[in-house]
C-alpha positions as CSV (number, residue, x, y, z in Angstrom):
1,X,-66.9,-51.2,-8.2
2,X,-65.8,-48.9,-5.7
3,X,-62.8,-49.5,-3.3
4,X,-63.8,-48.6,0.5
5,X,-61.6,-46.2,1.7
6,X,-60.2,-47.8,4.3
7,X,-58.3,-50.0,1.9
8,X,-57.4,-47.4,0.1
9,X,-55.9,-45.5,3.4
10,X,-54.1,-49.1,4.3
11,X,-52.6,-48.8,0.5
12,X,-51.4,-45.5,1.0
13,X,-49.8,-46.1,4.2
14,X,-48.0,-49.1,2.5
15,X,-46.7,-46.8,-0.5
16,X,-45.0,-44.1,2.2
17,X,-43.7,-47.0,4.2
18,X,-42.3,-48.1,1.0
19,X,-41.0,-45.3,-0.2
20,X,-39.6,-44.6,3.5
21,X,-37.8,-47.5,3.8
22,X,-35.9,-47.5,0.5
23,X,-35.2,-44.1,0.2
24,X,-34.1,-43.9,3.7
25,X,-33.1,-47.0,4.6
26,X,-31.9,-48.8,1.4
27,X,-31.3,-45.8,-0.7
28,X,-29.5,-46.9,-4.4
29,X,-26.5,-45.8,-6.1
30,X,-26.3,-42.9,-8.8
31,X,-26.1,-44.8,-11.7
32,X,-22.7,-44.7,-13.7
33,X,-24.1,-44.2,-17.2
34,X,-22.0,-43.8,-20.5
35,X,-22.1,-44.6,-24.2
36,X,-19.5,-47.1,-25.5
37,X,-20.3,-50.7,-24.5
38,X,-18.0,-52.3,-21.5
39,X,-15.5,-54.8,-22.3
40,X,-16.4,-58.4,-20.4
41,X,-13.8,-61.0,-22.3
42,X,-10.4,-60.4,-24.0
43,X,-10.4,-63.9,-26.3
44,X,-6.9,-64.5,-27.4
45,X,-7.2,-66.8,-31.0
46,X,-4.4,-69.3,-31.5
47,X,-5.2,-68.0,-35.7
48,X,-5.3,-64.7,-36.7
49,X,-8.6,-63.7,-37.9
50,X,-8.8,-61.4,-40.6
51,X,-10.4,-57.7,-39.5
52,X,-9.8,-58.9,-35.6
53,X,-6.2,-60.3,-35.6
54,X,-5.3,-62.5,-32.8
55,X,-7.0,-61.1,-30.2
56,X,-10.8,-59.4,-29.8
57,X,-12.8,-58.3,-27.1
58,X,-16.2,-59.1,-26.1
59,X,-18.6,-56.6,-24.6
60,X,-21.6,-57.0,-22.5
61,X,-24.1,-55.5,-25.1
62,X,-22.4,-58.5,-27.4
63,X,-22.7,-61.4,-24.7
64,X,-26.9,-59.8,-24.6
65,X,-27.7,-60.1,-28.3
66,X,-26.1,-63.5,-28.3
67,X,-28.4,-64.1,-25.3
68,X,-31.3,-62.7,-27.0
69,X,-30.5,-65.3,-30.0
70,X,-30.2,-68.0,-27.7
71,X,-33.7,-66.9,-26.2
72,X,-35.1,-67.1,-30.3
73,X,-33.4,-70.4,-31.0
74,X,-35.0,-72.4,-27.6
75,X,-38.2,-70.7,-28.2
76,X,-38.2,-71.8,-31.4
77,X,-37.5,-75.4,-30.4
78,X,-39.7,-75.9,-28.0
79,X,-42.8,-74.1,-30.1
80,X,-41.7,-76.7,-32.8
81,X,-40.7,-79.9,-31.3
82,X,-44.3,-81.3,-31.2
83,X,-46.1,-79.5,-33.5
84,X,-50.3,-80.2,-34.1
85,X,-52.7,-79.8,-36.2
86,X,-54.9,-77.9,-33.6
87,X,-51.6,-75.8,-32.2
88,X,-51.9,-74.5,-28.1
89,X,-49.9,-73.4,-25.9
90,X,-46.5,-72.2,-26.9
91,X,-47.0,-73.0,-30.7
92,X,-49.7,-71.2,-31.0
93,X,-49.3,-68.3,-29.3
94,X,-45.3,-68.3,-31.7
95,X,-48.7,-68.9,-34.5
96,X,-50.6,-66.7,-33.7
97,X,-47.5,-64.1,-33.8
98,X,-46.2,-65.2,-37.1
99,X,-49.6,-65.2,-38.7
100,X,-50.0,-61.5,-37.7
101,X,-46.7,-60.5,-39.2
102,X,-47.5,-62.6,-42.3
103,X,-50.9,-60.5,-42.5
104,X,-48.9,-57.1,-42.5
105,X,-46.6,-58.1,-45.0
106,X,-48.7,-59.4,-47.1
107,X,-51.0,-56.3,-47.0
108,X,-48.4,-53.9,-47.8
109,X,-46.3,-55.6,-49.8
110,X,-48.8,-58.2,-51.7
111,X,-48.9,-62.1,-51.8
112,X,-46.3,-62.9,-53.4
113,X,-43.5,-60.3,-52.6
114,X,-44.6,-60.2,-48.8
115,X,-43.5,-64.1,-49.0
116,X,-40.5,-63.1,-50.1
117,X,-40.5,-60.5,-47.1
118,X,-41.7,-62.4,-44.5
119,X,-38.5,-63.8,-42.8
120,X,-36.8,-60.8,-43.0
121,X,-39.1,-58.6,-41.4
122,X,-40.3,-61.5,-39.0
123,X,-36.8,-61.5,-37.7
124,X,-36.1,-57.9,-37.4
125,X,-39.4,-57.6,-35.8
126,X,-38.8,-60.7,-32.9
127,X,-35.4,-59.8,-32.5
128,X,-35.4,-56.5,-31.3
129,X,-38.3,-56.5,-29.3
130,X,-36.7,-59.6,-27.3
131,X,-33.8,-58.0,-27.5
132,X,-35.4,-54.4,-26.2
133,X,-37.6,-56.5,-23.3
134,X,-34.3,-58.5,-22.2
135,X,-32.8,-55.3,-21.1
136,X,-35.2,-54.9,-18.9
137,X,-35.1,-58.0,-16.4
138,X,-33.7,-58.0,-13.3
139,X,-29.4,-58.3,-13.5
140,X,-29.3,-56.4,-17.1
141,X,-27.3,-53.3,-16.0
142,X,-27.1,-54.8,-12.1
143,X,-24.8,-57.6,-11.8
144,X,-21.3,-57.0,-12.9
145,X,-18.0,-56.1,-11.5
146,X,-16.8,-53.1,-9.6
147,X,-14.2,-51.0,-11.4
148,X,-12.6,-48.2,-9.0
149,X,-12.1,-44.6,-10.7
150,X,-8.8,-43.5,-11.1
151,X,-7.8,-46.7,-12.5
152,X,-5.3,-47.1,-16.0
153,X,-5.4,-50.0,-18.0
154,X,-7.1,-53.1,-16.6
155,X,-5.2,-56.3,-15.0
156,X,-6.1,-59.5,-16.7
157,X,-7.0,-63.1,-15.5
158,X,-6.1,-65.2,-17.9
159,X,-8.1,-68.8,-18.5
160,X,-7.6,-71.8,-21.0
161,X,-10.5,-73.0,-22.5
162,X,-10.1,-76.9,-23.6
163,X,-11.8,-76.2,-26.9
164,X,-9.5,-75.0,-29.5
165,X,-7.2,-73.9,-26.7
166,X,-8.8,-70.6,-25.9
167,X,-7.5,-68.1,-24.1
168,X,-10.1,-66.5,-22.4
169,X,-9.2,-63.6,-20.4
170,X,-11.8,-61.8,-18.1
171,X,-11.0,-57.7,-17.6
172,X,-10.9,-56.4,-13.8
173,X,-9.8,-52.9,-12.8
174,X,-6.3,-52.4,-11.2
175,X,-6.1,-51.1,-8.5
176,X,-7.4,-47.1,-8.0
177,X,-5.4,-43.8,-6.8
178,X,-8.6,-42.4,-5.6
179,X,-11.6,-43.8,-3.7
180,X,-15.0,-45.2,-5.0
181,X,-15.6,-47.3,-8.5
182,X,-18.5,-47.9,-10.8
183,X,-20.4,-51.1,-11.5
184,X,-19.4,-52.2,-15.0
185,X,-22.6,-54.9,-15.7
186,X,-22.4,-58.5,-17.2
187,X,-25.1,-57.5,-19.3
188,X,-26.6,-54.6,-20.8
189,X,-29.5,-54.1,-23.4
190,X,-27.7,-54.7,-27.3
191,X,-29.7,-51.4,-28.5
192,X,-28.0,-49.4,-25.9
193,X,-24.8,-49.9,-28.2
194,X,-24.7,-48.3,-31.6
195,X,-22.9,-50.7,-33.3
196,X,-25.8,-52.8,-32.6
197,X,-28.9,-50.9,-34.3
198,X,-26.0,-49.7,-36.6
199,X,-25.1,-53.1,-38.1
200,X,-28.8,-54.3,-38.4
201,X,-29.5,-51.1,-40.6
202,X,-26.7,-51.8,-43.0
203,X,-28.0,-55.4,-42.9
204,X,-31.8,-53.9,-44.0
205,X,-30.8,-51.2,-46.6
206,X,-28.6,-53.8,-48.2
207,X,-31.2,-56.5,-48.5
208,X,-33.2,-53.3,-49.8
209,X,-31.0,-52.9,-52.6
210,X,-30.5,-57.0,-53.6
211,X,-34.8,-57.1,-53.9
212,X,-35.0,-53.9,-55.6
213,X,-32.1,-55.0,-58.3
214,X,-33.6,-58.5,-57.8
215,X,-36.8,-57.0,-59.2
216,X,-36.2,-54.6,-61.4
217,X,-32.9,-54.9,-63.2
218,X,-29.3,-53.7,-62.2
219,X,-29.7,-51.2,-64.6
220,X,-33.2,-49.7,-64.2
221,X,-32.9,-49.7,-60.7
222,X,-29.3,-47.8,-60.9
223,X,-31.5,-45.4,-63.0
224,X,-33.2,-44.3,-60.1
225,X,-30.3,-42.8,-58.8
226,X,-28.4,-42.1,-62.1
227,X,-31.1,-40.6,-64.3
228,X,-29.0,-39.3,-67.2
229,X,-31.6,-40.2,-70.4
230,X,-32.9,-36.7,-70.8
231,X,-29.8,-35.3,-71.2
232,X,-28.0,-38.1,-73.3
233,X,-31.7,-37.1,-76.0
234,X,-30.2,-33.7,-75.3
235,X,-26.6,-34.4,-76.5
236,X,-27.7,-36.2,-79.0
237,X,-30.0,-33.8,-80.4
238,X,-27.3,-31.2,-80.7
239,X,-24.5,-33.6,-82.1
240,X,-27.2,-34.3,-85.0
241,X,-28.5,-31.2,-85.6
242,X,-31.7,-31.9,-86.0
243,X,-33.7,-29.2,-84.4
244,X,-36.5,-30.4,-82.2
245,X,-39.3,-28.6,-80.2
246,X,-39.0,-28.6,-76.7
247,X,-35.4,-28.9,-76.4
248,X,-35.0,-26.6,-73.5
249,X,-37.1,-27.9,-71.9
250,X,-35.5,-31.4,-72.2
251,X,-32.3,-30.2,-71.1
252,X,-33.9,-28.5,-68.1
253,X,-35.7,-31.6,-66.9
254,X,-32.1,-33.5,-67.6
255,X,-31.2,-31.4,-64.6
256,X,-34.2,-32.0,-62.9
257,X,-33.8,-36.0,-62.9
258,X,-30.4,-35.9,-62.2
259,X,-30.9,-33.8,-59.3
260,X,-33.7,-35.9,-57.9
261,X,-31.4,-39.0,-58.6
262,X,-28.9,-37.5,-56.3
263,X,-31.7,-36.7,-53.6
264,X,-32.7,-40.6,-53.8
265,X,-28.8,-41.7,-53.3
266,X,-28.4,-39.6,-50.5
267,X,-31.9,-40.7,-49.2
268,X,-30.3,-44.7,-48.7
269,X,-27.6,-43.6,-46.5
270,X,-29.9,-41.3,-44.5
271,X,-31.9,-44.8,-44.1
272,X,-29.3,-45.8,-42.3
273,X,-28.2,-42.8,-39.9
274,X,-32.6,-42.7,-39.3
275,X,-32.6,-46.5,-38.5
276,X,-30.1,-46.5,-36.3
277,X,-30.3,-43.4,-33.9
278,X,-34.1,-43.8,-33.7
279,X,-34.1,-47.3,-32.3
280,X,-30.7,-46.6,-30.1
281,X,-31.9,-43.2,-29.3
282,X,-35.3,-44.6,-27.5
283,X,-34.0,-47.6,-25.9
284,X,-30.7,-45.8,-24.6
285,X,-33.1,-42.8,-23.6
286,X,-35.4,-45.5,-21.7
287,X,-32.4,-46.9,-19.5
288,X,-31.3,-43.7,-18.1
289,X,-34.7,-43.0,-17.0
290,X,-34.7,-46.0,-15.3
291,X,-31.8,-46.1,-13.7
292,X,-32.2,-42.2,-12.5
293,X,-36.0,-42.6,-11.4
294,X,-34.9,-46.0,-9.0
295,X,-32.1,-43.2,-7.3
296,X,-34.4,-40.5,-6.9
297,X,-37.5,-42.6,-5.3
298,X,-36.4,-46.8,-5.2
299,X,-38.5,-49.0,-5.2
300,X,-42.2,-47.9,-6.2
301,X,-41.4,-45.0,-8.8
302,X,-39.6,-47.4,-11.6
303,X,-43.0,-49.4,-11.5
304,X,-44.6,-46.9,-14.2
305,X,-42.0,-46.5,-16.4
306,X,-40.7,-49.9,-16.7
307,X,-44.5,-50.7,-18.2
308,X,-43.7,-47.6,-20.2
309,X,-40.5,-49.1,-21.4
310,X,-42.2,-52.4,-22.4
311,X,-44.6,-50.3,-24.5
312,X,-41.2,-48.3,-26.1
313,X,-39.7,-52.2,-26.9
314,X,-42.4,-53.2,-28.6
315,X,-43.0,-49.5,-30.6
316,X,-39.3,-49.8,-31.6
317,X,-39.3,-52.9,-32.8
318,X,-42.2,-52.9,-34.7
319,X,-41.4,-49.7,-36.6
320,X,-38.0,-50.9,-37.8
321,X,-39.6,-53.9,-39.3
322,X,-42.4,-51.7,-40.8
323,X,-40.1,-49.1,-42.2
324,X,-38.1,-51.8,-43.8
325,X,-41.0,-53.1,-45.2
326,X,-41.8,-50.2,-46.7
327,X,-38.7,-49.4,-47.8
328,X,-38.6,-53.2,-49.2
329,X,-42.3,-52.8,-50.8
330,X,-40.9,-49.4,-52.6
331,X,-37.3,-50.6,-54.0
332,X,-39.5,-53.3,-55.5
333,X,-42.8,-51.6,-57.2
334,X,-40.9,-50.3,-59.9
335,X,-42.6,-47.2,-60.2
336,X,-39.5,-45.5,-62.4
337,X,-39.1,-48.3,-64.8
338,X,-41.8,-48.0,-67.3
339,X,-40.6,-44.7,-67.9
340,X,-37.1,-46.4,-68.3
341,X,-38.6,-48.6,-70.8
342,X,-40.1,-45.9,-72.9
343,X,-37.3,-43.9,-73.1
């Protein structure tokens, strides 16, 4: 079907009008952008805690993964709360979902080990794509409080809660030497925080060494990274003196597994550093762009790129749960351990 031209002259006239009126007219602010996550809420305990003490601080990239959990828990409510035989709606689009993610597993990783699987990467997968498509409604990174530069310190309003007498206490700016401030935002998307991708990847590669130890034995799954047997035959060989053919070549593939084993070791912590940057990386990468192409050109230029930065939510999330999968389906096929067993 072919638009008449006229409508498409009355649409272009409508996209320069736009983009006249908010660059011109209601142009935005340059973006203050930086790395660490912004302190919200200084929470005084009446207990010390261990690790945190008496006091900690919660920062917007905190208060947005709790939101995103929230988000999990009332979906998961309502897709539950009347549940049918012949599912619509909500519970069977949450079905439909599930039963995709069950297929995956279950391909990769087999029957009965992708049951075992499942919630894990089920969970990793929904929760950072909810997380990821979060950051991009409208207040994420918008609505917070002004902060003037020059500042030291912040001054402190202090509120008791009623439960567990609770000192809440909600950080503002003092007052600033110079002019101007930044917006410091309520919210702001968790995966724009390291500690956030950080801590699920410890989370993952630890679970990835219970189901491999879980499968195959504390000690034949150490093996993997502590491969000494060909050169314990060696030792032995020489403490007995009994000559035996090949025995160089024993010794040199004693080396060879141990140097493989170390390569394996440092492979799980490089797990990891590649978990986390990727997935913080993209996301964090994703926000400046926004935030930079609504100065340049408000309005009609973000358009693009926030359906571009639906599509990099969902990539992200679904290739952390797939590379823990895999990671999973390998710690667990026990490919080294029937040569344990023979030696």
């Amino acid at each position: 079907m072919r638009i008449p031209s006229r409508i498409r002259n009355v649409a272009l006239i409508l996209i320069v009008l736009l983009l006249l009126v908010g660059g011109f007219f209601m142009p935005t602010a340059m973006p203050h952008i930086q790395l660490p996550a912004e302190p919200v809420l200084h929470i005084t305990l009446p207990v010390a805690v261990p690790l945190l003490g008496h006091e900690f601080v919660i920062t917007n990239t905190i208060l947005a993964a709790w939101l995103s959990m929230l988000v999990l828990v009332v979906l998961s409510i309502l897709a539950t709360r009347r549940m049918k035989l012949l599912p619509t709606g909500l519970q069977n689009m949450m079905e439909a979902i599930l039963e995709a993610i069950l297929n995956l597993v279950e391909s990769v990783a087999g029957h009965e080990r992708g049951r075992k699987f499942f919630p894990l990467v089920a969970t990793i997968f929904l929760f950072v794509l909810v997380s990821n498509w979060m950051g991009l409604l409208p207040g994420y990174g918008t609505i917070g409080r002004i902060e003037e530069v020059g500042h030291e310190g912040y001054q402190v309003q202090e509120a008791v809660l009623p439960i567990l007498n609770l000192k809440v206490n909600i950080l503002t700016a003092k007052k600033a030497t110079e002019g101007g401030g930044i917006l410091v935002p309520f919210l702001r998307s968790a995966a724009t925080d390291l500690n956030f991708p950080l801590a699920l990847a410890l989370v993952t590669v630890l679970l990835v060494q219970y189901f491999g130890v879980r499968a195959m034995g504390a000690l034949h799954y150490a093996a993997k990274f502590f491969n000494f047997g060909r050169l314990f035959r060696f030792g032995a060989a020489l403490v007995g003196r009994r000559p035996r053919k090949g025995l160089l070549g024993e010794l040199l593939f004693g080396f060879l597994d141990v140097f493989v084993g170390m390569i394996e070791l440092i492979s799980e912590f490089a797990k990891i550093i590649s978990f986390s940057f990727r997935l913080f990386g993209n996301i964090m990468a994703g926000e400046i762009l926004l935030a930079v192409m609504a100065f340049l050109i408000p309005w009609v230029a973000s358009l693009p790129f926030l359906g571009l930065e639906l599509f990099v939510g969902f990539i992200q999330a679904f290739i952390f749960a797939v590379l823990a999968l895999a990671f999973l389906a390998v710690a667990t096929t026990g490919h080294g351990s029937e040569e344990a067993h023979q030696t």
